[in-house]
N, C-alpha and C positions, 0 to 999 in steps of 0.2 A: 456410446463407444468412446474409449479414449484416442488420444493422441501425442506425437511426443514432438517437440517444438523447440527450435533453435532462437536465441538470439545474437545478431551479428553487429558488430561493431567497425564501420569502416571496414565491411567485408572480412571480418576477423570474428570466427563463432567466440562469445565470450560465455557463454550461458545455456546449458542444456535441460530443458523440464517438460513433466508429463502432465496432462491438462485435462479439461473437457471442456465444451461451451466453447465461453470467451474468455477460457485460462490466457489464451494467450496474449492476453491485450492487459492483464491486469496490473504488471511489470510498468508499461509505460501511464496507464494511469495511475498508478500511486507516485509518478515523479513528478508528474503533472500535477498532482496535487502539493508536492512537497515544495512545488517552486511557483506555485500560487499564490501558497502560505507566508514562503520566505519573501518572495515580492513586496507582500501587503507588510512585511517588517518583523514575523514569526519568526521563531528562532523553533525549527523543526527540526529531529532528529532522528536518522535514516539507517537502515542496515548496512551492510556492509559490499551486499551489488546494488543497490538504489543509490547510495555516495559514490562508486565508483561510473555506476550509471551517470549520474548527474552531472559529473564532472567531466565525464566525456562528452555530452551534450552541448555543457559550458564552451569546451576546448573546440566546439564545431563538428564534433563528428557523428557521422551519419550513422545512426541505427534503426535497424530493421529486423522486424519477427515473421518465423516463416514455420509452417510444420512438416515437419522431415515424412514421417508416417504417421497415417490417418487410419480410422477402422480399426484399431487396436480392442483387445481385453485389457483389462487393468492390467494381471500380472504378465501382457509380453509390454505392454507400453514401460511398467516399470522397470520390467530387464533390460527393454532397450535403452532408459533412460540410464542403466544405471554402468552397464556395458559402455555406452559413449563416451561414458563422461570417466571411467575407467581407462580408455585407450588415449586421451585426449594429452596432450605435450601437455607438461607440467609450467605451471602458472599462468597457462591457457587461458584457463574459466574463469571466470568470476563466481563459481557456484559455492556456497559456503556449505554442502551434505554431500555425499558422494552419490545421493539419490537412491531412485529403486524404492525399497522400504525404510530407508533410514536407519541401515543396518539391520534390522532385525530380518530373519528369513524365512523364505514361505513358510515353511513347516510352522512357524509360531507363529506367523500372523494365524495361520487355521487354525491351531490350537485355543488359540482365543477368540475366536467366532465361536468355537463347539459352545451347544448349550451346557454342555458340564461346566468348563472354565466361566463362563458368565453365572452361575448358579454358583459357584465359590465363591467369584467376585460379591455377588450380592450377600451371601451369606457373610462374607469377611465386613461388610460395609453395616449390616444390619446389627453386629455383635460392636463396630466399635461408634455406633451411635447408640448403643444402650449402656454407654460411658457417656455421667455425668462430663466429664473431661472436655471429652471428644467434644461435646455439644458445646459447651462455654467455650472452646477455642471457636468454632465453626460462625457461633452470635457475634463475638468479637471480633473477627474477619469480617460478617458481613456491614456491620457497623463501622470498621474502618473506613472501609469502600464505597456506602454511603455518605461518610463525611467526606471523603477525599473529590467525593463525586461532586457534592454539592461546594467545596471549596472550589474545583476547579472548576463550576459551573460561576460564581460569583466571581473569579480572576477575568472568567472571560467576558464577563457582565463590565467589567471594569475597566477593561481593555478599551469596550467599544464608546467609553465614552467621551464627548467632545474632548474633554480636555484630553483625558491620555494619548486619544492621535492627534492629537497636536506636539506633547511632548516624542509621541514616536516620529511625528516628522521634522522634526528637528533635529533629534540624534540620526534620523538619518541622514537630514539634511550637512550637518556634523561630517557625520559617517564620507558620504561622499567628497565633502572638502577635504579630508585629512588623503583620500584615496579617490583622483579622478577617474583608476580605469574600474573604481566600482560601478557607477555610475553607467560605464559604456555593456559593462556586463548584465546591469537591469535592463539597460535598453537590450539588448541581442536575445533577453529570458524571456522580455514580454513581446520582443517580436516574434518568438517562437511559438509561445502562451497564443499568438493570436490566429495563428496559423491552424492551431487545433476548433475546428466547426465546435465542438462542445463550449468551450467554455467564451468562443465568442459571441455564441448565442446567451450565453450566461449574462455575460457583459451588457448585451444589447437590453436583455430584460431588464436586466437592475438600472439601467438608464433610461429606458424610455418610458413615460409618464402615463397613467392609466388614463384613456380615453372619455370622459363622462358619457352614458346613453344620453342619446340625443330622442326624446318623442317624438314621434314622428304623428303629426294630425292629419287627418282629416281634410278633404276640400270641402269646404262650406258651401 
């Protein structure tokens, strides 16, 4: 079953969406990860409620996820979603869709479940892959994607090596001297970073030294 779930900001709903599971946690773990990244000296780049999220974080303020109604079907959770966020005082939300379907309406969300529309779709898909074209465009995408893959895999091979955090703690060391209340702002991100059970148990792994087995003999 779905659900539809608010987020508040200093008591102020900034964010309305429709979930299942642990939709609703997802929101604050990807900022936790965005300010992980930037911590360790990443230069990470966020949507447009995850930036404004983060920066209200920054600035101290308290937020909290909570879900409005529980036991939903998909399409009342996505009415309800889309309903709210319809009535809501303008510049209210942080929400960058107006929710629901995404604009499109039940009617044509059904219409493209029917197995007709999907038996088009495939026949339209099966006609323009028997285009030479189609195909060499499609190779050459997936070859970009692997080189892009494997270049960013090798940046980040590169990153980690002694010398490069050396030169990154310096510029930040830099960083910090040109700008002391940066400095007091890494302190308040990782004091917050450590408050979360997850990644202080992260922390503690990566620090603490693998045990050797010890044999244990025998009394003679």
């Amino acid at each position: 079953m779905a659900y539809v779930y608010i987020i508040e900001v200093d008591g102020v709903v900034r964010y309305i969406g429709k979930g299942k599971g642990w939709r609703i946690d997802d929101h604050m773990r990807a900022v936790r990860r965005i300010q992980r990244r930037r911590a360790d000296g990443e230069t990470v780049r966020s949507g447009v409620f995850h930036h404004r999220l983060i920066r209200a974080i920054e600035d101290g303020a308290t937020v909290t996820a909570r879900k409005l109604s529980d036991g939903l079907t998909d399409t009342a959770a996505f009415d309800l979603e889309r309903n709210l966020i319809a009535v809501a005082a303008p510049g209210q939300l942080w929400n960058v869709r107006p929710g629901g379907l995404g604009g499109m309406s039940e009617a044509e969300l059904e219409r493209r479940r029917s197995p007709e529309f999907r038996e088009q779709m495939s026949a339209t898909i099966r006609v323009s892959l028997g285009r030479p074209e189609v195909r060499k465009r499609i190779s050459d995408g997936v070859k970009r994607a692997m080189q892009t893959s494997e270049a960013m895999a090798a940046g980040l091979k590169a990153g980690r090596t002694p010398e490069a955090r050396k030169r990154q703690g310096k510029a930040l060391t830099k960083s910090f001297a040109n700008d002391p209340s940066k400095g007091a702002r890494r302190a308040e991100i990782m004091r917050r970073l450590w408050t979360d059970p997850e990644y202080r148990a992260k922390c503690t792994r990566k620090a603490k030294p693998a045990m050797p087995r010890q044999k244990h003999e025998g009394k003679q």
